[in-house]
DSSP file (Angstrom, degrees, kcal/mol; ACC not computed):
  #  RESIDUE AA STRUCTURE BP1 BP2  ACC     N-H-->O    O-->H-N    N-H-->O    O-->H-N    TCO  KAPPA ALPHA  PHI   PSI    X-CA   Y-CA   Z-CA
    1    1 A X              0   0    0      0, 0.0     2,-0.5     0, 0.0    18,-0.2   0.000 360.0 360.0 360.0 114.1   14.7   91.6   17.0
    2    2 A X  E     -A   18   0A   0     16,-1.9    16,-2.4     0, 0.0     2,-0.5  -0.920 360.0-137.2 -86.3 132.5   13.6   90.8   20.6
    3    3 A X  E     +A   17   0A   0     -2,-0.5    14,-0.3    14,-0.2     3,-0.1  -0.755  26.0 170.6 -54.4 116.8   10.4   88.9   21.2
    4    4 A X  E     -     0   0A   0     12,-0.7     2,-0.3    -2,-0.5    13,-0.2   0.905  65.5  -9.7 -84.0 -73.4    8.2   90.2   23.9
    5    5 A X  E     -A   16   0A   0     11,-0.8    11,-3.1     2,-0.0     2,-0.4  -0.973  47.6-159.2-154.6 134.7    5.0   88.1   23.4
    6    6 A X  E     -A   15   0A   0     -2,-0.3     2,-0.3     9,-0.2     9,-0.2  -0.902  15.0-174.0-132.1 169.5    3.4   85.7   21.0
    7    7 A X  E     -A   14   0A   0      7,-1.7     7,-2.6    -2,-0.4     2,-0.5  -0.865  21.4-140.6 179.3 139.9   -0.8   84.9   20.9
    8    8 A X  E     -A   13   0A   0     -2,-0.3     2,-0.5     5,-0.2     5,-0.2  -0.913  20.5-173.5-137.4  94.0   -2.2   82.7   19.0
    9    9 A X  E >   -A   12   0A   0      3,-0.9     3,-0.9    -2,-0.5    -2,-0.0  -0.910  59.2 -60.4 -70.7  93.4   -5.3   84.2   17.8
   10   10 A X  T 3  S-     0   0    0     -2,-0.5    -3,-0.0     1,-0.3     0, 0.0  -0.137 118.2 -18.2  61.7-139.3   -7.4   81.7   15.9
   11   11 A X  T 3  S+     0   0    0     -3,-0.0    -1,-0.3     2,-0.0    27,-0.3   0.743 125.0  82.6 -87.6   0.2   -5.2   80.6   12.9
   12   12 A X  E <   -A    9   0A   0     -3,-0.9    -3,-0.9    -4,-0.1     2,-0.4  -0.496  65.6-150.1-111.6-166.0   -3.1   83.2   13.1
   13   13 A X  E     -AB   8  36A   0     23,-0.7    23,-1.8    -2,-0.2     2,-0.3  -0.994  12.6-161.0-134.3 129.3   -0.1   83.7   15.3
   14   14 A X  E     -AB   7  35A   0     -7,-2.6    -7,-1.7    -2,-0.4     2,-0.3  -0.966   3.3-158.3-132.6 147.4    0.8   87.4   16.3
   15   15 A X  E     -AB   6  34A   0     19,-1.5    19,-6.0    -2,-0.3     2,-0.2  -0.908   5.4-152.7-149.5 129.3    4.4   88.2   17.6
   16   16 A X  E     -A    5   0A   0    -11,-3.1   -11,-0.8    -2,-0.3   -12,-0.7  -0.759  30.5-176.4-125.3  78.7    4.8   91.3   19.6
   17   17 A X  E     -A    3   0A   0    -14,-0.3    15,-2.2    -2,-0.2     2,-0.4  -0.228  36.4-140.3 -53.4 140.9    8.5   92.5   19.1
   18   18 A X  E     -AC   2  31A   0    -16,-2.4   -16,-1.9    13,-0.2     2,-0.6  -0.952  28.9-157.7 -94.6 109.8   11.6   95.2   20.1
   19   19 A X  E     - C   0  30A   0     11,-2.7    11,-2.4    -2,-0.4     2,-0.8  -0.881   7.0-149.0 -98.5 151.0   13.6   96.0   16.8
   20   20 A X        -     0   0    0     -2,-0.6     9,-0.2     9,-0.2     2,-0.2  -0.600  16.6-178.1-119.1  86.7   17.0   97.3   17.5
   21   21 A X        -     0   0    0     -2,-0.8     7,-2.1     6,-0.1     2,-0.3  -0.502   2.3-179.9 -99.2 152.9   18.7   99.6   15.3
   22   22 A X  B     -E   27   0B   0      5,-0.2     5,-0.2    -2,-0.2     3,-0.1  -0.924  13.8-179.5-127.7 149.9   22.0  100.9   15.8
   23   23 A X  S    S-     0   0    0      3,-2.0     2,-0.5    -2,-0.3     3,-0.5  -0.471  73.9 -42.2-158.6 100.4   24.3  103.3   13.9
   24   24 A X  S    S-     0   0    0      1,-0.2    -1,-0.2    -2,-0.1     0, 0.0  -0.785 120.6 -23.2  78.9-124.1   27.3  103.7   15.3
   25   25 A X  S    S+     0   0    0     -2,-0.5    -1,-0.2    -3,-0.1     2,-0.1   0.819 117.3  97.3 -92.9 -14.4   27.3  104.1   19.3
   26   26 A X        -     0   0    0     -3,-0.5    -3,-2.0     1,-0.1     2,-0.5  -0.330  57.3-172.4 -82.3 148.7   23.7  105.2   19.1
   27   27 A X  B     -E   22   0B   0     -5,-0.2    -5,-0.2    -2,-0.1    -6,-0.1  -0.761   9.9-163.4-143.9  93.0   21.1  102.7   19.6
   28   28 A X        -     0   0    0     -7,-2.1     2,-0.2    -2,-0.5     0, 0.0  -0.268   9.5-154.4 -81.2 177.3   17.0  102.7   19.2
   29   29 A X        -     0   0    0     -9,-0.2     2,-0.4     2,-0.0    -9,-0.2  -0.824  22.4-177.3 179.2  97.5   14.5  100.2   20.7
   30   30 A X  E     -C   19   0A   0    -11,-2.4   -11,-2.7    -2,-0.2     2,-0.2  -0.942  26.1-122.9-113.9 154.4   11.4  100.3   18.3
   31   31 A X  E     -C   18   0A   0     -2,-0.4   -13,-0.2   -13,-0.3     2,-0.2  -0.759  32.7-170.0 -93.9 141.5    8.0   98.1   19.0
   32   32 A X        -     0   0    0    -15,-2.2     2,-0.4    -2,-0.2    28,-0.1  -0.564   9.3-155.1 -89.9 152.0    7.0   95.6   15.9
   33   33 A X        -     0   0    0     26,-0.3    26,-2.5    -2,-0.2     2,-0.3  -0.887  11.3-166.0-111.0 162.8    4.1   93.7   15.4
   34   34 A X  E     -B   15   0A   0    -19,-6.0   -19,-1.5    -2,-0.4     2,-0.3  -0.994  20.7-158.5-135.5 156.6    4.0   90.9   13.5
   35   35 A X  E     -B   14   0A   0     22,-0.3    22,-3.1    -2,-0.3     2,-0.3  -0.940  25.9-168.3-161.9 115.2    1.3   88.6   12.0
   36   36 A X  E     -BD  13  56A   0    -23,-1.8   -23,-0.7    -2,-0.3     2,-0.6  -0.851  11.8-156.8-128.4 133.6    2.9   85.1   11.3
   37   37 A X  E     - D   0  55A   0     18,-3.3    17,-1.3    -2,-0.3    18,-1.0  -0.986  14.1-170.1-127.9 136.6    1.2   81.6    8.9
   38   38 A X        -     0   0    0     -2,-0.6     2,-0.5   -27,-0.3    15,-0.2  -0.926   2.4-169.7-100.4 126.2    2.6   78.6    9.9
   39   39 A X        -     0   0    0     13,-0.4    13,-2.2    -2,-0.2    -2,-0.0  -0.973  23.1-108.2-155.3 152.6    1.9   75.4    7.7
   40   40 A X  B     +F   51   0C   0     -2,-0.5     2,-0.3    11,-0.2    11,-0.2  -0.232  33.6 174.8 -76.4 162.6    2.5   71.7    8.2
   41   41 A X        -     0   0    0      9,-1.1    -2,-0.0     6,-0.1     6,-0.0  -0.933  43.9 -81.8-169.9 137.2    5.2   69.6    6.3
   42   42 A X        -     0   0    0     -2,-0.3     8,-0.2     1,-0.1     2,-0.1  -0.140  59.2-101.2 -45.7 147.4    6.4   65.9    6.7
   43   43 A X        +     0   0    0      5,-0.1     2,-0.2     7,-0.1     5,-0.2  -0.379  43.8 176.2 -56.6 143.6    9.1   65.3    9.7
   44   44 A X  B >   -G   47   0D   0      3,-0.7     3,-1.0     1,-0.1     6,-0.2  -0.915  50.4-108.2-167.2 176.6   12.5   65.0    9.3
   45   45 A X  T 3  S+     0   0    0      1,-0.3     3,-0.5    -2,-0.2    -1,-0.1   0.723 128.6  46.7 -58.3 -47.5   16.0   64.7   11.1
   46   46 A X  T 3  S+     0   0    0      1,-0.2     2,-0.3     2,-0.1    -1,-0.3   0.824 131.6  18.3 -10.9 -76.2   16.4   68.5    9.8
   47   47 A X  B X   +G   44   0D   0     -3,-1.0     3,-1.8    -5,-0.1    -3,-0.7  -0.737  62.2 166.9-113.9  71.7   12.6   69.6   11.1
   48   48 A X  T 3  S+     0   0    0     -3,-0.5    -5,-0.1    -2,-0.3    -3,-0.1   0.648  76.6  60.4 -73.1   6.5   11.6   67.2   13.4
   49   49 A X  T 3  S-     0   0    0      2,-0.2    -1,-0.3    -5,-0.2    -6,-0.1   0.809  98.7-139.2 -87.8  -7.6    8.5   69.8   14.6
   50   50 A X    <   +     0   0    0     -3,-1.8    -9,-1.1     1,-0.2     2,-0.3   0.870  59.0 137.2  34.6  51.6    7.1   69.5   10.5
   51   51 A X  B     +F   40   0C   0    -11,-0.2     2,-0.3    -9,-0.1    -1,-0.2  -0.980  36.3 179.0-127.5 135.1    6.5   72.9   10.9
   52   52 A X        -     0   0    0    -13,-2.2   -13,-0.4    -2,-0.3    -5,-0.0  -0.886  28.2-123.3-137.1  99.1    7.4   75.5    8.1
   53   53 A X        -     0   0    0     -2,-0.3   -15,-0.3   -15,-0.2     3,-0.1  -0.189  23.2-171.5 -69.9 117.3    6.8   79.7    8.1
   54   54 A X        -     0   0    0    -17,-1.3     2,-0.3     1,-0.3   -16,-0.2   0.929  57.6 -33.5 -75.7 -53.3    4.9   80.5    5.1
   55   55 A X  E     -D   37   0A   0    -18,-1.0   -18,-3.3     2,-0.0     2,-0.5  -0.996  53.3-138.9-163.4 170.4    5.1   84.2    5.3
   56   56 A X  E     -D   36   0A   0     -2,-0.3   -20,-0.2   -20,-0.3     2,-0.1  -0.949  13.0-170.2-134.6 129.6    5.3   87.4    7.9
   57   57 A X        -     0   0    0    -22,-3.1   -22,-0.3    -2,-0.5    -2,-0.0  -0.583  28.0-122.1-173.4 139.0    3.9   90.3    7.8
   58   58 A X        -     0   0    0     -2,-0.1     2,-0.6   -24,-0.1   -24,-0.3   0.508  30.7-145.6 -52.6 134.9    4.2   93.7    9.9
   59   59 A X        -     0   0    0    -26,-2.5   -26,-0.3     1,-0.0     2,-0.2  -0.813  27.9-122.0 -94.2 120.3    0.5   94.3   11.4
   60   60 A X        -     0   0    0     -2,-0.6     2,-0.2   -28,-0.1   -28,-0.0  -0.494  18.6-134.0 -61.8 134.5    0.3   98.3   11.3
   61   61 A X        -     0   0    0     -2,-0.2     2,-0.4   -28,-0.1   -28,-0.0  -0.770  12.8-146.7 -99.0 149.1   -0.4  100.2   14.5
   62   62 A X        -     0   0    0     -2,-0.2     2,-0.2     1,-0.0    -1,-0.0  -0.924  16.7-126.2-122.9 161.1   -2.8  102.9   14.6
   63   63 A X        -     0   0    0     -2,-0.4     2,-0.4     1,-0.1    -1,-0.0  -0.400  12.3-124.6 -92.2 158.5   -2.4  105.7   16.6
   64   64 A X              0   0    0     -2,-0.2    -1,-0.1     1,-0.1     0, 0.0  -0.683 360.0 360.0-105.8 156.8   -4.6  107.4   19.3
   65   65 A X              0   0    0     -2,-0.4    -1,-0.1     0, 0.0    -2,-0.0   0.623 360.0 360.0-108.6 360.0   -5.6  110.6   19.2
């Protein structure tokens, strides 16, 4: 996965991504999005930001015609 761009829409967080499949020498370059919750958690030496990813999930693109 590369990242391109992240936006912070309101509360949510949208992550505009390259995924990069290979199989064997051959190699694709497909566009993601993704649609991201974040939620707070005590510091510690581990996670000093107290930040913890609740869930992902792919935001569908629709096509134009």
């Amino acid at each position: 996965l590369s990242i391109n761009e992240i936006k912070g829409e309101g509360k949510d967080i949208i992550i505009y991504a390259d995924r990069i499949l290979s199989v064997g020498k051959i190699k694709s370059v497909l566009p993601i999005t993704l649609k991201i919750e974040i939620q707070k958690t005590n510091r510690t030496e581990s996670n000093p930001y107290g930040l913890v990813l609740s869930s992902v999930n792919q935001v569908e693109q629709k096509e134009e015609k």
